[in-house]
Structures are given as C-alpha cells and as structure tokens.
N, C-alpha and C positions, 0 to 999 in steps of 0.2 A: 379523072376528076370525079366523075359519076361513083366510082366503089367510096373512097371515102365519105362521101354524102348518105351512101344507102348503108353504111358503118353507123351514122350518126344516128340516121331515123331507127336501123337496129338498137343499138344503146339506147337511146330515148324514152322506144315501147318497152326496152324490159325494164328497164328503171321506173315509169309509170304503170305498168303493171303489176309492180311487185309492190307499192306504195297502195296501202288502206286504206283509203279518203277517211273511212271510221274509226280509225288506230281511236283517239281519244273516249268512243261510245264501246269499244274494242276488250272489255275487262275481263274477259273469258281467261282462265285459270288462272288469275289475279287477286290472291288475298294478302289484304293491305287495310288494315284499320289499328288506328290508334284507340287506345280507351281513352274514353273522358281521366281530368285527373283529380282524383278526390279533394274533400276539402279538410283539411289538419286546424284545427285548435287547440291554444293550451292556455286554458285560465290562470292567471299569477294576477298577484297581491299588486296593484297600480304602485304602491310606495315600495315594497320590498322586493317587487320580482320575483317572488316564491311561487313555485306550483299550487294553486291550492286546493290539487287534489292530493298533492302527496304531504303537506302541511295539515291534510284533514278535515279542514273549514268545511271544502264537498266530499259528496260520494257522490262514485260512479254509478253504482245502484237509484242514485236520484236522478238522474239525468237521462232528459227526455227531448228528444226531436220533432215539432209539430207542426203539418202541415197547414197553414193559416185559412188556406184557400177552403178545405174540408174538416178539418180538425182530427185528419188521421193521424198516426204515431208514423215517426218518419225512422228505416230501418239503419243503426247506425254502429261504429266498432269503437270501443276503449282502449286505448293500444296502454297496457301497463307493463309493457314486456320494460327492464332497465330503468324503469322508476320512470317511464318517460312521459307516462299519465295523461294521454292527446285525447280529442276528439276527434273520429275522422269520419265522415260524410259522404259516399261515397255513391249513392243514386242519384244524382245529378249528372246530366249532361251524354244520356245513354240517347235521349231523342230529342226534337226540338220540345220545350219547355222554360217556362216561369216559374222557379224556382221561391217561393215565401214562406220562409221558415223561422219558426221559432224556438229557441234554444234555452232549456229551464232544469232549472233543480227544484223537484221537487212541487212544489208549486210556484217557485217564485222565477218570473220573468225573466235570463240573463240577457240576451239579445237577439235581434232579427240579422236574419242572411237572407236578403234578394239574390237573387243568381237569372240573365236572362240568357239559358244556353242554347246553340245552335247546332247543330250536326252536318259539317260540309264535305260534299263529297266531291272531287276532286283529282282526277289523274289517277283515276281507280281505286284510291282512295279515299276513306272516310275520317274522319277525326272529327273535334268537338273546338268550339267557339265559343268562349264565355264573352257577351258583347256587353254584360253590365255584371259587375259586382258590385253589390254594398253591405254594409255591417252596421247597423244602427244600434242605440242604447248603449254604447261602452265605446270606449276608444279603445282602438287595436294598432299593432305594429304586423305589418308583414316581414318576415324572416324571407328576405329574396331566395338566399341559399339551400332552407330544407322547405319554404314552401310552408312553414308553419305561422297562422294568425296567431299569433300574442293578445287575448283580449283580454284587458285593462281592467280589475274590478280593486272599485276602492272598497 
C-alpha cells in the first residue's frame, strides 16, 4: 500500500514542478502582435453613389488630414491602384490615443473621425481596441466586408 502512495506524492512533485505559476507573465521568445487596422474611405456622390474622386468633383492632391487637437498634418495613403480612389488612415491605434481628426479638400471642411484607441496586451500578446468610433458632418455607410466608410456628400 505504501509504494503506490509514494508513486502518487512522485507524480504530484513532478507535475507541480514543471508548472510555471508565471506561464501568463512568461512571454520570453513570444512575438505576437497584431497591427492596429487602418481606416478606408471612399467619398461618393450621396444621390449617385459615384466616387467623387474618380468623377473628378476632388483631387487627391487636395486632401488633407488634420490633427484638431494641434493643427498638425496627419500622415495618410491614396489608394488609386484599379480606380479604387480610397482614403486610408493608417496612424491610429499604434498606442493608447484620442484620435480628432479632420478630413478636408482643400480648404473646405468634409468630416470629423473620433477614434478612442486602446492597445491590449494580452496572453503575450498585443493588439488594438478601438472603444469609440464616430464620423460627424456627413452620413456614412460602413461596408462590413472590405471595412470601407462610404461617406455620403451631397
């Protein structure tokens, strides 16, 4: 009776021994991050649904990014690869941040993006959290599937 008892207290310690009470603090040669994921717009005509970069109305060259809070230029990409004429935003959500931006041609005002993102890390990994989106000044449609805002100018 005594061996299998001092089998069991064996089993036991090597089992509790080999378990890392700090497995989860434990991230050592563990790379695991997702990128934030940028943000897509495409301006069309509220009644037609036209792009109105590729109907001409804008230029890309007019369009400007501005950060509300300092009034710097916020750095952004034009995707005109296939006529597909996006805006895409893509410095957000790199650290925790308030994102208040303003989005214009030229001089003229087209809309604001709040963004309040978060960066959580998590099971040795990090990723990003957007805990508020909004889009003021234009009504927009979100496109679930490519992730692209639709914002609405009459």
């Amino acid at each position: 009776m005594r061996k299998p008892l001092i089998y069991l207290v064996f089993i036991f310690a090597i089992t509790a021994w080999s378990c890392d009470n700090n497995d989860n603090n434990n991230c050592d040669g563990i790379d695991c991050f997702t990128p934030p994921s940028p943000f897509y717009f495409e301006l069309v005509d509220k009644t037609s649904g036209e792009n109105l970069f590729t109907t001409g109305v804008l230029n890309a060259d007019d369009i400007k990014v501005i950060n509300l809070d300092d009034q710097s230029n916020i750095d952004f990409d034009f995707i005109d690869e296939n006529d597909a004429n996006i805006i895409r935003i893509h410095t957000i959500g790199w650290e925790n941040q308030i994102a208040n931006y303003s989005i214009e041609s030229s001089t003229e005002h087209l809309f604001t993006l709040f963004v309040d993102a978060e960066v959580i890390n998590e099971n040795c990994c990090a990723y990003t959290r957007y805990n508020e989106i909004e889009i003021d000044g234009l009504d927009f449609e979100l496109n679930e599937h490519s992730g692209v805002y639709q914002i609405l100018v009459e």
